[in-house]
C-alpha positions in Angstrom: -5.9 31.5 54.0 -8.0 28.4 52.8 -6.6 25.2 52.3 -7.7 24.5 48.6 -5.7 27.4 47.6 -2.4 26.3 49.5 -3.2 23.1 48.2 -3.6 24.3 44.1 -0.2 26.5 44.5 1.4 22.8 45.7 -0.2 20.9 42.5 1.4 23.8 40.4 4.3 22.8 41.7 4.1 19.7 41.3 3.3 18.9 37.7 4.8 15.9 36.0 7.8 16.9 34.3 8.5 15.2 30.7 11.8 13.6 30.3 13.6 13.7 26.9 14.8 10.5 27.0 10.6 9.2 26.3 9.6 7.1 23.2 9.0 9.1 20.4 6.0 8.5 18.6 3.8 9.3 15.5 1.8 10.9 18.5 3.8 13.3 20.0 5.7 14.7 17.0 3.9 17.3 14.4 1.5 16.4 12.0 3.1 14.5 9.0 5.9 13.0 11.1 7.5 9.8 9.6 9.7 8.5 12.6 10.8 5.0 10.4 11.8 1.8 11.0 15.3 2.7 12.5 17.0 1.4 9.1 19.9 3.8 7.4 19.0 5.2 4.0 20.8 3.6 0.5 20.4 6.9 -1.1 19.1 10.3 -1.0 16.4 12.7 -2.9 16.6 14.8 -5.8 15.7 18.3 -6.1 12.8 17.0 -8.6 11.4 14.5 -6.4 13.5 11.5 -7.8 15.7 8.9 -5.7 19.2 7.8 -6.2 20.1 4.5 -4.5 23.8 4.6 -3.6 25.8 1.3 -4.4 28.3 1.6 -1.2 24.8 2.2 1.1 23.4 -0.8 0.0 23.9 -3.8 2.5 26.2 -6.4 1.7 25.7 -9.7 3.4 28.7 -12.2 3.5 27.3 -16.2 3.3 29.5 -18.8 3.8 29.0 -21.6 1.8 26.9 -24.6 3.6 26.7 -27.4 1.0 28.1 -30.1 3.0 27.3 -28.8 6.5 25.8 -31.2 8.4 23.4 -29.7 11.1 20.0 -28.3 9.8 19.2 -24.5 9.8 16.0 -25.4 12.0 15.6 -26.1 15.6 12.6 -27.6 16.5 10.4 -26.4 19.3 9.4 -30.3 20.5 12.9 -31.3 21.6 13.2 -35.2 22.5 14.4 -35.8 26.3 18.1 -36.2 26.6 19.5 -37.5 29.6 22.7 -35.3 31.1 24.6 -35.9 34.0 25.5 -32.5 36.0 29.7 -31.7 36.9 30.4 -31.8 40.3 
């Protein structure tokens, strides 16, 4: 028996076996596949091709109020040196 063949039955084998846990992709799904950007929907589609927007979907952010708060929202990149001691 030669050894290509022997060695063609092993590659059969041998072939790399896709995992379901890989990224899913505009690639690898069917043709007109619209994966999205992992946000929940506010509403759903009409039968007509309309779209209602749901009032308990939408997000509702909670902001305290910050009038007199002292520190700034931004944090600068170029920090000054600041000396520390370390605990022992």
């Amino acid at each position: 028996m030669p050894l290509g063949l022997i060695m063609g039955i092993g590659r059969a084998f041998r072939r790399k076996r896709t995992s379901s846990l890989d990224i899913l992709t505009s690639k690898r799904s069917p043709k007109g596949y619209y994966k999205g950007k992992n946000c929940k929907p506010t509403g759903f589609h009409t039968r007509k091709g309309g779209y209602i927007v749901v009032p308990e979907k939408l997000p509702n952010y909670v902001v305290p109020d910050l009038t007199d708060f002292k520190l700034k929202p931004y944090v600068s990149q170029c920090t000054s040196e600041v000396a520390s001691t370390e605990a022992v």
